[in-house]
DOGU-932670 format. One record per residue (C-alpha): x, y, z; residue number from 1. Coordinates in pm, whole numbers, plus 50000, padded with zeros to 5 digits. Layout:
<recs>
+-------+-------+-------+-----+
:    px :    py :    pz :   k :
+-------+-------+-------+-----+
:     X :     Y :     Z : NUM :
...
+-------+-------+-------+-----+
</recs>
This chain:
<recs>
+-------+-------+-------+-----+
:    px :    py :    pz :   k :
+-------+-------+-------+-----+
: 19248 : 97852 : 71492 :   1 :
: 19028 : 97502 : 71555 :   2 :
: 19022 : 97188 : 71388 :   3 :
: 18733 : 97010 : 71277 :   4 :
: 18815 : 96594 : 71215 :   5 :
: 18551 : 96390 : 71018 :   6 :
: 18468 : 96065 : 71225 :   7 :
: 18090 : 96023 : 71123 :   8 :
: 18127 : 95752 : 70863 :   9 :
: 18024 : 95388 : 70851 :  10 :
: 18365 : 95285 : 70750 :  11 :
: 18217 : 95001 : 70526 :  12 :
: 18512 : 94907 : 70283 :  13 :
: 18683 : 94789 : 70597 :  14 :
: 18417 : 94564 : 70733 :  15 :
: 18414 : 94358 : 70944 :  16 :
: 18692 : 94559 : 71145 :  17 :
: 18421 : 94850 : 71150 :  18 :
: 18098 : 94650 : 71336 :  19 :
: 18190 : 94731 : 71669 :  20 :
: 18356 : 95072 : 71601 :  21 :
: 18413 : 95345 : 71381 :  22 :
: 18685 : 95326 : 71174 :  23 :
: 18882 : 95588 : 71325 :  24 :
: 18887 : 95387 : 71601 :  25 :
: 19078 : 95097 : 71424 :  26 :
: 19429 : 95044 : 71612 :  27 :
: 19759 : 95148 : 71443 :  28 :
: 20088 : 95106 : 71600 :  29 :
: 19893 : 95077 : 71931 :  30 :
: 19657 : 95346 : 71932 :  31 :
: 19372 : 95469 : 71743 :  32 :
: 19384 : 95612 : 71395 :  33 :
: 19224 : 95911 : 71551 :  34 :
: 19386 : 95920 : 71835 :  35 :
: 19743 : 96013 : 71573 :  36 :
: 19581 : 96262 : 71409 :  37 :
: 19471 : 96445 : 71734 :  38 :
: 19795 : 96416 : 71870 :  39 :
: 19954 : 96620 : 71525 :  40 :
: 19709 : 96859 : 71572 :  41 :
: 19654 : 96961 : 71963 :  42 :
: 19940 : 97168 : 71995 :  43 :
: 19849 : 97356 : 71674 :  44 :
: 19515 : 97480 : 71763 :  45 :
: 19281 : 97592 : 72072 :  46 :
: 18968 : 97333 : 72006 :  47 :
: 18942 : 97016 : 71850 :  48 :
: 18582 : 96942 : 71715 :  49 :
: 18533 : 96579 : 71601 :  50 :
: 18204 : 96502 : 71380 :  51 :
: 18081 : 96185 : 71472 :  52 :
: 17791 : 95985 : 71409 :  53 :
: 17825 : 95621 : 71327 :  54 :
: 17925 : 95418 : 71700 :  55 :
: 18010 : 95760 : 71812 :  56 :
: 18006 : 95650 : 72184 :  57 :
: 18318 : 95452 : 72099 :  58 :
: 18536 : 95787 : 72040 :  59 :
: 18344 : 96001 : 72316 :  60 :
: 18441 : 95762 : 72596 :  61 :
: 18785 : 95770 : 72443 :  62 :
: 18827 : 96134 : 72415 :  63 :
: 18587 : 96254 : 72670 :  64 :
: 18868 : 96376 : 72930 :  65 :
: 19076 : 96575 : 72623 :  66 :
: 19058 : 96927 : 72734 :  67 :
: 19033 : 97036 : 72394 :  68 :
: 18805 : 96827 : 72240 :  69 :
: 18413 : 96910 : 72167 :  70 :
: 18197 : 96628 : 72029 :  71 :
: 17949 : 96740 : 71764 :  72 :
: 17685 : 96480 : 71582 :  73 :
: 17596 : 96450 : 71240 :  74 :
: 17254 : 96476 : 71195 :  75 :
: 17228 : 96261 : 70895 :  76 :
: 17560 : 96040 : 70709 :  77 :
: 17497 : 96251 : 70391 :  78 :
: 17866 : 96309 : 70294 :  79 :
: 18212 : 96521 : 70417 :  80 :
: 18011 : 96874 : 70284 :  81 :
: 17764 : 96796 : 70504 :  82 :
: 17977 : 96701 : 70819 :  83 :
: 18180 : 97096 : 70766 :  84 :
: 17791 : 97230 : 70776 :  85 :
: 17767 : 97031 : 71106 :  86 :
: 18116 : 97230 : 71265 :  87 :
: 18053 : 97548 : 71083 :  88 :
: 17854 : 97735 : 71327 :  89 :
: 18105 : 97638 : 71627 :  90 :
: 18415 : 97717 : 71482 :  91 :
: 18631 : 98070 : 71505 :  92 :
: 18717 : 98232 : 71146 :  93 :
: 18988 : 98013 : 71001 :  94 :
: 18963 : 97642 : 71076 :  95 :
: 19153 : 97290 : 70973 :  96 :
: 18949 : 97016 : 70807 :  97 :
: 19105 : 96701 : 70849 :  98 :
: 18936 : 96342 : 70776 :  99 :
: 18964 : 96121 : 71054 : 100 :
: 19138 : 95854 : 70877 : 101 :
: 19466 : 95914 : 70834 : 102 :
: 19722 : 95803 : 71077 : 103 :
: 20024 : 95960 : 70903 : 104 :
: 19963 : 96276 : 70872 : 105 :
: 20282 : 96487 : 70964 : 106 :
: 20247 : 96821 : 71217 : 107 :
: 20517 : 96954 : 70979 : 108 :
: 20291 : 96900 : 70692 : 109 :
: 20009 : 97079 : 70863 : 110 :
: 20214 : 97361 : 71025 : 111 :
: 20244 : 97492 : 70666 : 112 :
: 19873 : 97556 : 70610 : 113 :
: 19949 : 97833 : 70877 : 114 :
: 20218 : 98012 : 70638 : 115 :
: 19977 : 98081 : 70368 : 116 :
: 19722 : 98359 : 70316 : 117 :
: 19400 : 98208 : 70085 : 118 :
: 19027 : 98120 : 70140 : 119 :
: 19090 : 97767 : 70075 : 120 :
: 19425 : 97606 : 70089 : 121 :
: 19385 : 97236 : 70015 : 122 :
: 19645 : 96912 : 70048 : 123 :
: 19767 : 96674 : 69753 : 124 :
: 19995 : 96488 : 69642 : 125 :
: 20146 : 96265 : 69320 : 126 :
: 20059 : 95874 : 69295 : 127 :
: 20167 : 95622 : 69006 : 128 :
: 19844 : 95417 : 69050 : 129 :
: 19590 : 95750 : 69171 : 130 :
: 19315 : 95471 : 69221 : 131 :
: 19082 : 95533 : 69500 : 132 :
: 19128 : 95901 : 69503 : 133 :
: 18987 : 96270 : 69416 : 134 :
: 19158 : 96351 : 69154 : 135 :
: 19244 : 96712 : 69168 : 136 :
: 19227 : 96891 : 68849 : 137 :
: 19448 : 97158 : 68748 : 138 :
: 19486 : 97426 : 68410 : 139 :
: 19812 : 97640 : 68418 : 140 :
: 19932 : 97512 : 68763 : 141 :
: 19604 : 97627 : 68913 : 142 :
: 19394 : 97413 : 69071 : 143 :
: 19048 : 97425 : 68918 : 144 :
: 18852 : 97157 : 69074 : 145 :
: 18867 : 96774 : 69270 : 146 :
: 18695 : 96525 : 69131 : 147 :
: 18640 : 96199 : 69360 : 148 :
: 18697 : 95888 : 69143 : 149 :
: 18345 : 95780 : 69115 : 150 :
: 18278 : 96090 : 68908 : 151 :
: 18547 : 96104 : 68716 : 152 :
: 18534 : 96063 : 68318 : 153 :
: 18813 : 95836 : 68109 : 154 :
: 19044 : 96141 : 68116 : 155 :
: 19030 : 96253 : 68478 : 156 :
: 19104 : 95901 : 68624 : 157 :
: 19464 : 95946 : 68431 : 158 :
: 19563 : 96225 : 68646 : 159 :
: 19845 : 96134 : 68933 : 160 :
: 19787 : 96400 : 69128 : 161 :
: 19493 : 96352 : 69379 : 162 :
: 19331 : 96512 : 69725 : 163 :
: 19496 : 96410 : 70070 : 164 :
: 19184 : 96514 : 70253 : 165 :
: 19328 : 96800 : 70496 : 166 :
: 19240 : 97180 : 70410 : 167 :
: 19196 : 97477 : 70569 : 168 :
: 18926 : 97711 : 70494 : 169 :
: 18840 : 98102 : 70584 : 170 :
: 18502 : 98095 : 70791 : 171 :
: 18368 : 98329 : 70518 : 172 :
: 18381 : 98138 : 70254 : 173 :
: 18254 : 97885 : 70388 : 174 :
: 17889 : 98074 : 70508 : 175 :
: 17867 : 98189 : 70146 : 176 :
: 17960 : 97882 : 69955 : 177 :
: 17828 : 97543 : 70167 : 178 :
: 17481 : 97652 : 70115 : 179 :
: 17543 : 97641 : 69713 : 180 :
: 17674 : 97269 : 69770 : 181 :
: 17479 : 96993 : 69588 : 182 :
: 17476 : 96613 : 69599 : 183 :
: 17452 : 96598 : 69202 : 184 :
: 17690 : 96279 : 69194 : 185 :
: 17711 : 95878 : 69215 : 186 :
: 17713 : 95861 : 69614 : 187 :
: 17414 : 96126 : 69633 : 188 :
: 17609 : 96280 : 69905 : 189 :
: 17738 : 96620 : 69969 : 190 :
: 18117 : 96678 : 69874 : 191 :
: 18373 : 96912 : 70059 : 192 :
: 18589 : 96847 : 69789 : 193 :
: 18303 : 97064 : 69561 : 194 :
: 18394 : 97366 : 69738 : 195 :
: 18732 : 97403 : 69576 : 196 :
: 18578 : 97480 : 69249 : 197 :
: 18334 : 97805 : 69398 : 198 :
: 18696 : 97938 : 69364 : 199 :
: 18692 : 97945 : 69006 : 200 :
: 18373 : 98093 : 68955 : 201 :
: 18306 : 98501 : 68928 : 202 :
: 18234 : 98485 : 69303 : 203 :
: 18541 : 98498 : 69407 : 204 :
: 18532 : 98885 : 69325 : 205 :
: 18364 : 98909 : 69699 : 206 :
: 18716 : 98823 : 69868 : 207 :
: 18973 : 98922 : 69667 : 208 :
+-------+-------+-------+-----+
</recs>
């Protein structure tokens, strides 16, 4: 099992905390965002590969002694689909996706993702005020689809329950669905998040 952790972005909503470094980089409690997540994940799995793009030689002189850590560049900032399509040729069959922004991510939390048997397993939780988030759409208790907030419609930005941003995919599903990824959506930008909806499609037939 490896991890993949998004670090490419620009960070620009937190500007000007993000002009000398990525904002992964950004201390909390003393140490870098990043630097949290990695240590939640390094006992879990044999490499970590961090996609980075934007001040990237800020977290490679950081990281650059971690024996499990690989450094792979995004060729172009064109969204988080596009950053998996970066890893996806370096990683073993089943891999983590985490983004590289959250600090409080719990090992216990991501020890589960281990304990269940699916091409895509995906994170999310319940909010009163879901603003800011992909809102992850569900019919029957089945999740159907996310939806990140700039794309949603009157009805979808109602919904409390929205996308934490850590999932787990089979390395199969991802060679046959990332190429059908589009960036048909406000940012122009390829989505992970898109990928959870290939599962509702006929499809699926090749893996179950």
């Amino acid at each position: 099992m490896d991890a993949v952790i998004l670090c490419a972005g620009k960070g620009e909503r937190l500007r000007p905390l993000t002009e000398n470094r990525p904002k992964p980089m950004i201390p909390v409690a003393g140490k870098p965002i990043l630097e949290h997540i990695i240590e939640k994940v390094e006992d879990l799995v044999d490499n970590i590969y961090l996609v980075v793009k934007y001040k990237k030689e800020v977290i490679i002189e950081h990281f650059k002694n971690h024996p499990k850590i690989k450094f792979l560049e995004q060729g172009e900032i064109d969204g988080t689909g596009h950053a998996v399509l970066t890893a996806k040729d370096y990683v073993d069959e089943d891999f983590l996706v985490l983004n590289g922004d959250m600090p409080l991510v719990r090992q216990e939390s991501l020890k589960r993702f281990f304990t269940l048997e699916a091409d895509a397993i995906i994170s999310t939780f319940l909010l009163d005020n879901p603003s800011g988030y992909g809102r992850v759409i569900t019919e029957k208790n089945e999740v159907k689809k996310i939806v990140e907030e700039k794309d949603t419609n009157k009805e979808e930005k109602e919904i409390k329950r929205v996308n934490a941003g850590v999932y787990l995919f089979k390395k199969e599903f991802l060679e046959l669905f990332l190429p059908m990824l589009d960036n048909n959506n406000k940012s122009k930008e390829y989505y992970i998040t898109d990928l959870i909806e290939r599962l509702s499609l006929p499809e699926k037939k090749f893996y179950f």
